[in-house]
VOPAGU-2260 file (C-alpha; in pm, 1 decimal, decimal comma):
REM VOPAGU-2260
SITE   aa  ch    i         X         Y         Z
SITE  UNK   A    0    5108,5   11806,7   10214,7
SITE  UNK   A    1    4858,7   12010,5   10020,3
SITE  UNK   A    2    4856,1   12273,1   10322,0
SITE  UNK   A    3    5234,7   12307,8   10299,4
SITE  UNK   A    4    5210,6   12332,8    9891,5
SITE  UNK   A    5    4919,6   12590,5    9954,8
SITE  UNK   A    6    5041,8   12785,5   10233,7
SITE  UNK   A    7    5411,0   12774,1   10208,9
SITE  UNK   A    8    5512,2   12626,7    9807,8
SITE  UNK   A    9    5661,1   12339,1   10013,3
SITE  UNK   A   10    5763,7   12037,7    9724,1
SITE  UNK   A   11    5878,3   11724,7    9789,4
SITE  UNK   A   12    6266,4   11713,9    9775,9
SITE  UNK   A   13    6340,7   11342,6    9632,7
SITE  UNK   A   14    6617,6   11290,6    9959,6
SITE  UNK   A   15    6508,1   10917,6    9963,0
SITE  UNK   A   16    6571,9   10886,3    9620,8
SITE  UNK   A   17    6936,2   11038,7    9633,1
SITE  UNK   A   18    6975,0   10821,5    9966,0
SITE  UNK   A   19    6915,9   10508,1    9727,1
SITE  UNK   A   20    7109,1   10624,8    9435,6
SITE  UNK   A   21    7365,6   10714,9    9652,8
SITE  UNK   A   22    7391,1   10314,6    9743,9
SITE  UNK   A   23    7352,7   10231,0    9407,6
SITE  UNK   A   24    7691,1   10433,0    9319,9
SITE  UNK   A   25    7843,1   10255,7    9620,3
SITE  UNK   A   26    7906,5   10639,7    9771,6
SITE  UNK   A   27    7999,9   10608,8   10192,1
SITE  UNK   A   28    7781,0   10876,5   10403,4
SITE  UNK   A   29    8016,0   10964,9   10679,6
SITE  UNK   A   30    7832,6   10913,6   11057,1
SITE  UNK   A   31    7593,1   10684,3   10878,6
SITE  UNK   A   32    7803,1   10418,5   10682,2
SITE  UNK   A   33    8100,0   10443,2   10857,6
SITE  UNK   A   34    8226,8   10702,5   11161,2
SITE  UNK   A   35    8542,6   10813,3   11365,3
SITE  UNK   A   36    8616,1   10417,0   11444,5
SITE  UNK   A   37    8644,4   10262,3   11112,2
SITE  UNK   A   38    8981,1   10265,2   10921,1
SITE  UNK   A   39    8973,0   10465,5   10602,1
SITE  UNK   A   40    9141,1   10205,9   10446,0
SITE  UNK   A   41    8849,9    9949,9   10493,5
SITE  UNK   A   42    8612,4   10182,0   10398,3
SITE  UNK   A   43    8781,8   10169,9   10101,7
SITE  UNK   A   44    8830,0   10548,1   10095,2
SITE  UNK   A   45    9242,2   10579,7   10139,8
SITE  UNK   A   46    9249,3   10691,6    9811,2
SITE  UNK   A   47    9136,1   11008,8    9935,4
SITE  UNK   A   48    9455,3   11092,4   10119,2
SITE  UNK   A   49    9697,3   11310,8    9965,2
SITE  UNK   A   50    9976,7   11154,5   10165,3
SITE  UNK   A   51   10194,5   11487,1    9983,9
SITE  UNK   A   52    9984,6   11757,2   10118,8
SITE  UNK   A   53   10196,4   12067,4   10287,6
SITE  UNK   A   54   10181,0   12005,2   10649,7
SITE  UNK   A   55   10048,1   11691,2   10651,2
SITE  UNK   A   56    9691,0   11629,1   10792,4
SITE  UNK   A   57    9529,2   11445,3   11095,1
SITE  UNK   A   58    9582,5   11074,2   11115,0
SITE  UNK   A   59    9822,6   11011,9   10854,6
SITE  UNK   A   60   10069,0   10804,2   10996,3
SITE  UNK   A   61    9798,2   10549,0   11121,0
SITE  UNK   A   62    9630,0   10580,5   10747,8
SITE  UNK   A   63    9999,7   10440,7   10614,0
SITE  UNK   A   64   10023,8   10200,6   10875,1
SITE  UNK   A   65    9686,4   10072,7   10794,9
SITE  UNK   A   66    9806,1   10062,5   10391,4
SITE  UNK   A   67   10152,1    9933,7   10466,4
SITE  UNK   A   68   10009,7    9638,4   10740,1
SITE  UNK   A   69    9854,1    9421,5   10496,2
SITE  UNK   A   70    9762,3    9474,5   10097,3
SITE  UNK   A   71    9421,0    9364,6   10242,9
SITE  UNK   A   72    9247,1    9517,9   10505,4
SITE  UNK   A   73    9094,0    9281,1   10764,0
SITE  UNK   A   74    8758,0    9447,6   10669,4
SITE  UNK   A   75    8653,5    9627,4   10344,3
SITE  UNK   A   76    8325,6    9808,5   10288,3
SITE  UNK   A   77    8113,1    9660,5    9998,5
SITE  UNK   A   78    7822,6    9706,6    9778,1
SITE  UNK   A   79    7585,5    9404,9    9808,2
SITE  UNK   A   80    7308,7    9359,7    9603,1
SITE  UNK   A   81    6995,7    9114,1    9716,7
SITE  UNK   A   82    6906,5    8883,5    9403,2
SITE  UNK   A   83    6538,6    8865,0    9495,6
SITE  UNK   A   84    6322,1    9191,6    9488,1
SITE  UNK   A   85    6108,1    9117,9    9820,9
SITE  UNK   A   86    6369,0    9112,1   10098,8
SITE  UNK   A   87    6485,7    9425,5   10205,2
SITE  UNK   A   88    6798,5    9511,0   10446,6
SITE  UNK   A   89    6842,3    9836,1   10623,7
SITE  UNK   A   90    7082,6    9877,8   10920,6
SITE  UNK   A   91    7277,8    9626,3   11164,8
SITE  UNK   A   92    7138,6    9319,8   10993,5
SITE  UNK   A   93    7411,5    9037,1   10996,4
SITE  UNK   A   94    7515,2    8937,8   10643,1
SITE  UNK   A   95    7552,0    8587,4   10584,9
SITE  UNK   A   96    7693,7    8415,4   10272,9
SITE  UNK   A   97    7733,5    7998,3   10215,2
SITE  UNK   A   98    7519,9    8005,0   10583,5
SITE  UNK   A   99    7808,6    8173,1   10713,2
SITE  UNK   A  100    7839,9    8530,2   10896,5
SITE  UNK   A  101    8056,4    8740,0   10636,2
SITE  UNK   A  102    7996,1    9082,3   10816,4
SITE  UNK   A  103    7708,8    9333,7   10843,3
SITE  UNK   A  104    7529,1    9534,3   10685,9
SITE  UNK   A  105    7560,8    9898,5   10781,8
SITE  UNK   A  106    7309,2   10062,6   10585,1
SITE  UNK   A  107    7048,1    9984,6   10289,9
SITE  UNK   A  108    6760,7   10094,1   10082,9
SITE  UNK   A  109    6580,0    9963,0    9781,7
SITE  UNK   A  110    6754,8   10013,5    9448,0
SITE  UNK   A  111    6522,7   10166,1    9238,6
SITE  UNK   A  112    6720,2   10148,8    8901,5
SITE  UNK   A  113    6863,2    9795,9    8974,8
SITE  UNK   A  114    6501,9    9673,5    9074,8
SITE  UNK   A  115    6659,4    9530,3    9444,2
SITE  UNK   A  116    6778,9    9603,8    9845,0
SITE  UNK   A  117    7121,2    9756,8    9770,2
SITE  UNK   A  118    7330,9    9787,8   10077,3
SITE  UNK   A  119    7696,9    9865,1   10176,2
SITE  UNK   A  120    7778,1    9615,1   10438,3
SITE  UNK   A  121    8160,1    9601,8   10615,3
SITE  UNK   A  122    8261,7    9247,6   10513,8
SITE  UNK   A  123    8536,5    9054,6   10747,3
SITE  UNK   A  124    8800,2    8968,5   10492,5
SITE  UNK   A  125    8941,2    8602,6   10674,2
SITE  UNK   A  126    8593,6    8442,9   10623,9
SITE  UNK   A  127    8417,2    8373,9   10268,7
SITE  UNK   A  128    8588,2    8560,3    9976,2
SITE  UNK   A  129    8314,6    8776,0    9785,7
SITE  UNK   A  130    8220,5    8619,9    9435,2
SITE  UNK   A  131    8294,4    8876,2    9115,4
């Protein structure tokens, strides 16, 4: 570190601390959170689409299929927050609710502002229904 700051005016840039605010906001990183094989519907990111644009664009006839096959996807991304400070979840851990598998977690970071793990996790709908 100092010979990089010496030689070079090298700084840290703070990219874990946008990676965890970036959780904290709930924001999706695409090829991290979610890829090419999750529906943008249960990402929860259809309202991107701008089902009126000239031309159209790549996938949208399966993007209104996805909407128009059920008002709720089988899976939906979500934001869970760990109540306890000490455990921490990262990637691929299974998420359990009630001692029941709910989903997993896809990726996950400590919280910094909210004092926690934060994590977005795909939850599977036709199990446990989330608490508000």
């Amino acid at each position: 570190m100092e010979a990089g700051e010496k030689n070079h005016g090298l700084v840290h840039a703070g990219l874990k601390a946008l990676a965890s605010l970036r959780l904290e906001k709930g924001y999706r990183d695409y090829g991290h959170d979610m890829d090419d094989t999750d529906e943008l519907v249960s990402t929860g990111l259809a309202f991107t689409c701008d089902f009126e644009k000239e031309g159209g664009f790549v996938g949208k006839g399966a993007v209104r299929r996805h909407k128009a096959a059920a008002k709720i996807p089988s899976k939906r991304m979500v934001q869970v927050l760990i109540d306890d400070a000490e455990p921490m979840l990262f990637h691929s851990e299974v998420l359990q609710r009630n001692d029941k598998v709910v989903g997993d977690i896809q990726t996950g970071s400590f919280g910094h502002t909210l004092g926690a793990s934060v994590d977005l996790a795909l939850w599977n709908r036709w199990t446990v229904p989330p608490s508000h």
